[in-house]
Kinemage of the C-alpha trace (Angstrom):
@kinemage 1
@onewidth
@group {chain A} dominant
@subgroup {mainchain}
@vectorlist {calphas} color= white
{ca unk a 1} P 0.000 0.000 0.000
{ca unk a 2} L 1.508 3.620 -1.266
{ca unk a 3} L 1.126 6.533 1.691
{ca unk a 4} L -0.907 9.015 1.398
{ca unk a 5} L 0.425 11.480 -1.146
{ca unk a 6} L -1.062 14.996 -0.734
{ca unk a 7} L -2.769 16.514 -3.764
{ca unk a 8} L 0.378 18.494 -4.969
{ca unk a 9} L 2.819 15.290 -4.693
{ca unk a 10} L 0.149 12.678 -6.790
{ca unk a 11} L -0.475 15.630 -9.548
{ca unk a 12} L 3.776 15.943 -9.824
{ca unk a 13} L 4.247 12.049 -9.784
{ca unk a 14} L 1.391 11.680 -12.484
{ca unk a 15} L 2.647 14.883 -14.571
{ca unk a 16} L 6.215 14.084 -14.508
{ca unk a 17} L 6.264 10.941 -17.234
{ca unk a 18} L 3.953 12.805 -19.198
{ca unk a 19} L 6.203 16.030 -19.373
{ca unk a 20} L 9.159 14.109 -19.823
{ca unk a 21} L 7.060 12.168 -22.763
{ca unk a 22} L 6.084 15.770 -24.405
{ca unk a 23} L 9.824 17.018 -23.894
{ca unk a 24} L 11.161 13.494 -26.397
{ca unk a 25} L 8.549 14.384 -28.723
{ca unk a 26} L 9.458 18.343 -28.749
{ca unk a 27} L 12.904 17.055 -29.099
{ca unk a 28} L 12.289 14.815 -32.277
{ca unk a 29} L 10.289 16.844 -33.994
{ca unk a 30} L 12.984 19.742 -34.025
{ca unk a 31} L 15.358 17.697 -35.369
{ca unk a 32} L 15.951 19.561 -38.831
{ca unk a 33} L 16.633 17.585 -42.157
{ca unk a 34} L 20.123 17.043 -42.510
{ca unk a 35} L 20.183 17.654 -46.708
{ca unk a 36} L 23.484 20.019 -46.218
{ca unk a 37} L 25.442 16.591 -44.338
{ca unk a 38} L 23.656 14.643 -47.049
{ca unk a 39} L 25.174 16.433 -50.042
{ca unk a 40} L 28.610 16.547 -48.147
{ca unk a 41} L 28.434 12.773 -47.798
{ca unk a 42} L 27.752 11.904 -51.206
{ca unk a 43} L 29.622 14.415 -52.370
{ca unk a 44} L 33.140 12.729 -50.466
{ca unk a 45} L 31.542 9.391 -51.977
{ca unk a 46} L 31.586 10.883 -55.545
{ca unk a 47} L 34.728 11.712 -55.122
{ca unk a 48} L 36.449 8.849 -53.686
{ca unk a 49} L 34.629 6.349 -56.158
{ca unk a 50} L 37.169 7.064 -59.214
{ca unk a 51} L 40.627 6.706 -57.195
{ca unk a 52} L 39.548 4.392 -54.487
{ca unk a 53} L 37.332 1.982 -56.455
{ca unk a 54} L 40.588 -0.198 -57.053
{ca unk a 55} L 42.260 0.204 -54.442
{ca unk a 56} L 39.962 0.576 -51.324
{ca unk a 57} L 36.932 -1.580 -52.976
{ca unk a 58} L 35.345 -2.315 -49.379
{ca unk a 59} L 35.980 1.295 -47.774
{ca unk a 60} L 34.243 2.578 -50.956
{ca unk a 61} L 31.464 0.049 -50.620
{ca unk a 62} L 31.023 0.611 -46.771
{ca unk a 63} L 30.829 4.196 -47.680
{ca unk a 64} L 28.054 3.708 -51.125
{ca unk a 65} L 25.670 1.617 -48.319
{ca unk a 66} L 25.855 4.334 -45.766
{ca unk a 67} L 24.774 6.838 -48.184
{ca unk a 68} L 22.189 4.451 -49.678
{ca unk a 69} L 20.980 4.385 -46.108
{ca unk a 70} L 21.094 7.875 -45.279
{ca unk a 71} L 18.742 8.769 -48.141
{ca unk a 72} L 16.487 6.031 -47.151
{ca unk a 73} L 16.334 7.278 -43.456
{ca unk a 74} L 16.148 10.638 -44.625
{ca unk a 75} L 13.272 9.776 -46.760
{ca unk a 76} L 11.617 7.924 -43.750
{ca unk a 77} L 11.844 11.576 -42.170
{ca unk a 78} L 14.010 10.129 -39.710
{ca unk a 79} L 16.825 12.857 -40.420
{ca unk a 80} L 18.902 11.737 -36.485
{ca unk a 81} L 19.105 8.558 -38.147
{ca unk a 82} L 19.797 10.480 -41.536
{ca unk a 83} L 22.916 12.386 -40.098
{ca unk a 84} L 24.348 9.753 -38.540
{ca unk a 85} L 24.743 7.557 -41.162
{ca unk a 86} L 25.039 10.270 -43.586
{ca unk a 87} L 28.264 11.324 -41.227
{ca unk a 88} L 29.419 7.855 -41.387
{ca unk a 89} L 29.355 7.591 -45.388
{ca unk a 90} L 31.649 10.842 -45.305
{ca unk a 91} L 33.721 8.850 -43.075
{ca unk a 92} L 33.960 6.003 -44.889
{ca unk a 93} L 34.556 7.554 -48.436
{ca unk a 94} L 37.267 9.322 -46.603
{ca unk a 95} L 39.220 6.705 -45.787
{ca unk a 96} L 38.596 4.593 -48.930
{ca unk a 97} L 40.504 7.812 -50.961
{ca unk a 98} L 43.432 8.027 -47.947
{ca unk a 99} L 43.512 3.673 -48.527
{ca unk a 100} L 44.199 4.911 -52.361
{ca unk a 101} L 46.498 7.315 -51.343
{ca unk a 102} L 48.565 5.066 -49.462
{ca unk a 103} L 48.213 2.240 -51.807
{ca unk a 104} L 49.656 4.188 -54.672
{ca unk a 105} L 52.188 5.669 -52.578
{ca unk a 106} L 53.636 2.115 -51.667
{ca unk a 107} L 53.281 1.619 -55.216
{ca unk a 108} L 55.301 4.474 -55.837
{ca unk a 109} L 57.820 3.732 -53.584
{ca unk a 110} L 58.461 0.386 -54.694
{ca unk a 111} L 59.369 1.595 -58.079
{ca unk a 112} L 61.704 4.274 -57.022
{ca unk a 113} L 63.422 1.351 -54.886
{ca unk a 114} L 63.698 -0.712 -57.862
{ca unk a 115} L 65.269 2.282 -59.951
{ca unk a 116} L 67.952 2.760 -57.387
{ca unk a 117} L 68.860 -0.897 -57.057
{ca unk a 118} L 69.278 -0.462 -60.772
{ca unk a 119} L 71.305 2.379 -60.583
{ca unk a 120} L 73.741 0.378 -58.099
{ca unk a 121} L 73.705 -2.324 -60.235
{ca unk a 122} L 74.740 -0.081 -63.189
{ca unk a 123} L 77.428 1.671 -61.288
{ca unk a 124} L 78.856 -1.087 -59.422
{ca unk a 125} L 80.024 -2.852 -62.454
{ca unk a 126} L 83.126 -2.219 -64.382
């Protein structure tokens, strides 16, 4: 058996779920569509999908699905969702063009290796 709550105390304990209730809805319905971090995401996907679609195939992937995602939340009108995911295909397309980078740099390395070997070779013999 509760106590006996005076007026004031059951009207706050009743009140206080439904406030909080009004305060997640208020909360989600100011969420503002994120089109400006959607055009930046598939902008960095655009952009990574020439250099990095040979040599970071998965990063690139990864970062094609987010942005699929992102407009599918964002048509859903669930633009938290949106952003997130939206964020995450920027991310993602990001690090598929630094994966390219780095691949062609090894690449490039290798070869300058190989041209100095040669050049030893070349000068070492009489």
């Amino acid at each position: 058996m509760t106590p006996h709550l005076s007026p004031g105390w059951r009207l706050l304990r009743t009140a206080t779920p439904l406030m909080a209730g009004l305060l997640l809805l208020a909360a989600c319905a100011s969420t503002p569509p994120p089109a400006e971090q959607l055009a930046v995401g598939r902008a960095a996907v655009e952009r990574a999908g020439g250099p990095a679609s040979a040599e970071a195939p998965l990063e690139l992937a990864a970062a094609r699905d987010k942005i699929s995602r992102a407009n599918t939340a964002f048509a859903a009108k669930d633009y938290v969702l949106a952003r997130q995911v939206a964020e995450q295909a920027e991310a993602d397309a990001t690090l598929a063009e630094a994966q390219a980078r780095s691949v062609r740099a090894s690449r490039a390395l290798t070869e300058v290796r190989e041209g100095i070997r040669q050049l030893r070779e070349g000068t070492a013999r009489p």
